[in-house]
N, C-alpha and C positions, 0 to 999 in steps of 0.2 A: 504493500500500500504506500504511496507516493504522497509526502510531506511536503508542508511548507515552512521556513522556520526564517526570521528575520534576528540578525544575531546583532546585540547591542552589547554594551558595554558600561562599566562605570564612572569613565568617563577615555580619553586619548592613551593608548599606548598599553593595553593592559592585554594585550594578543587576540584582540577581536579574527587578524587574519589569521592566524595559524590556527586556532580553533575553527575557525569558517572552515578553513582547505583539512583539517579533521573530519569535520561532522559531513563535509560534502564526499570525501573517499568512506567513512563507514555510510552513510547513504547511495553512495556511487548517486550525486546528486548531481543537476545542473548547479552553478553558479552566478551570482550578479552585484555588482559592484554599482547600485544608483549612480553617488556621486562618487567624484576622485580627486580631490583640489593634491595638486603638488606631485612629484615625483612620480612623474606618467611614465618614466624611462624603465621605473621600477616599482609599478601598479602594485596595490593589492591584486588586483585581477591574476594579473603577469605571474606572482608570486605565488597563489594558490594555483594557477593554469601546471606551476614549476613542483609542486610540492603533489599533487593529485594523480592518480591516471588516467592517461593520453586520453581514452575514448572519452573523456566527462566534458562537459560543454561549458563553456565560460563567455559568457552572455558580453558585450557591450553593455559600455556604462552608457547612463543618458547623460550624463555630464560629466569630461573630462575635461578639469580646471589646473589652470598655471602655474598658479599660488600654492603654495603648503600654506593655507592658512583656512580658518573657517567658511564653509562655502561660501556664504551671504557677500564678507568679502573678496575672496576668489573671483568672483561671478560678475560682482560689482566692478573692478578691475578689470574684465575683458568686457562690460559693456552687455551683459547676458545677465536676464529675468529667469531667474527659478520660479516656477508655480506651480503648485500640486498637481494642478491638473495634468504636468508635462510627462507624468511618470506612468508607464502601464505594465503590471506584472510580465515579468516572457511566460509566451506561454509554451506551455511541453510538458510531456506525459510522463516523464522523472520528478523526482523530488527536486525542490528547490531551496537552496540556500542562500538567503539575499542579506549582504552587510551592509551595516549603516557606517555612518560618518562620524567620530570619537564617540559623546553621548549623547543623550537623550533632550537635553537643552542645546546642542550643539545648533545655531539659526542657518538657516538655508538661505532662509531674505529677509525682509522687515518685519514679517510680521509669523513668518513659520518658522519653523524648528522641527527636527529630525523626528519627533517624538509624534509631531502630524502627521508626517509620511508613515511609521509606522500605522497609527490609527488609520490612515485613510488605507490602507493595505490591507486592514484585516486579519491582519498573521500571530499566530501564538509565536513568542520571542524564547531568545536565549539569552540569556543575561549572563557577559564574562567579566568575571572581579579578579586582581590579583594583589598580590600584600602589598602594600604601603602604607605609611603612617597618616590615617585618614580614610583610608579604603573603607573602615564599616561604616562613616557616615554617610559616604558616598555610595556604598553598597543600597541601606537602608533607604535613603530617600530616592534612589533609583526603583527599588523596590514599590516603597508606597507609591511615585507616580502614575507606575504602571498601575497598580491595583485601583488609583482616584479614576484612573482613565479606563477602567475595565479590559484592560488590555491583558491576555492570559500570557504566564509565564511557565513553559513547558518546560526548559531543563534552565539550571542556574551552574556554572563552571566556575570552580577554585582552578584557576590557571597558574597553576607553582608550586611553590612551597607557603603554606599559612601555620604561622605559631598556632599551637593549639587553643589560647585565649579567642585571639578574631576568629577561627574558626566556628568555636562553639555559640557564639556572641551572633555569628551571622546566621548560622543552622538555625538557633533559637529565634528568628523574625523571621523566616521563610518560610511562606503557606507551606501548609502541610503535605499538600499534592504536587510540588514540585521534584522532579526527579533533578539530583545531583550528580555532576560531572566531575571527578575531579582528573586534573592535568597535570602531568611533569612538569617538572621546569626542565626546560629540553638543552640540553650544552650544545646541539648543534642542529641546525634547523633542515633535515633534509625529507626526501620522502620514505627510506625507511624506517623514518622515526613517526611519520603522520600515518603512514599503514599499520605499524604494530600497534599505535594505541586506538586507531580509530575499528582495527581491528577487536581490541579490548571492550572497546563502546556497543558494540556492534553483539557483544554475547553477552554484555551487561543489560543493559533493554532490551534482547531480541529484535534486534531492527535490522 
């Protein structure tokens, strides 16, 4: 049975991509990348296309922007209007793994933020947290928004290594029906390192 999962984060840099190109090789999913502000030479797309196998399909972004910086001004700098309306799921008979852009409050234009495309998508999310000083608040109020916004959260990833204190701190505010992922900290990012665990994921949930 073929999924759709929108993978968010708690906020920039916490492995939203290597988690994506995880969950899309144990799906043997499609791929999609919305937005991309910055470092188009070396996409997430690119990266998960590099880290997946061959046969998996890796969608076009609908905006690939110049800037490494927050879409809104990305966009605003090449003179390019984001609007909700510009975005249409790919469609295909696979599962689909579609990544957002840092977090959840991350603004796309003046008046949206990543966390509308989500809603307006309709997709149960993955939400990936990894340790840092700060992480459970950022964990926690990622959490509540989803829940203000009725937005369901399907699986929740500890991406690393987490002291057992946050660990337990975060487990104890996570609905009860959320299925847990938890992720190596990887020392080296290749693809037999996203196969063996996505492999592991894969007999973990039966999926």
């Amino acid at each position: 049975m073929s999924k759709q999962l929108f993978v968010t984060g708690i906020g920039t840099g916490v492995g939203k991509t290597i988690v994506s190109a995880i969950l899309t090789e144990a799906l043997q999913a499609d791929y999609w990348k919305p937005i991309q502000s910055g470092d188009l030479d070396s996409s997430d797309s690119l990266l998960v296309e590099s880290l997946t196998s061959p046969k998996l399909k890796i969608h076009q972004e609908r905006y690939a922007l110049q800037k490494a910086a927050s879409p809104h001004q990305s966009a605003k700098e090449e003179a390019i209007d984001i609007n909700l309306n510009d975005f249409e799921i790919p469609k295909t008979t696979n599962s689909l793994i579609i990544e957002g852009a840092g977090g959840l409050f991350v603004p796309i234009n003046e008046e949206d933020f990543m966390i509308d495309l989500v809603q307006q998508f309709n997709l149960p999310t993955v939400v990936v947290a990894t340790n840092y000083l700060g992480c459970i608040n950022h964990t926690l109020l990622t959490i509540e928004i989803l829940k203000l916004r009725n937005i369901t959260i399907e699986y929740f990833v500890f991406n690393g290594e987490f002291d057992e204190d946050t660990s337990r701190v975060i487990k104890n505010h996570l609905p009860s029906d959320i299925s847990i992922i938890i992720t190596p900290k990887l020392n080296s990012i290749n693809s037999s390192e996203v196969r063996n665990i996505a492999e592991t994921i894969k007999h973990q949930f039966n999926i």
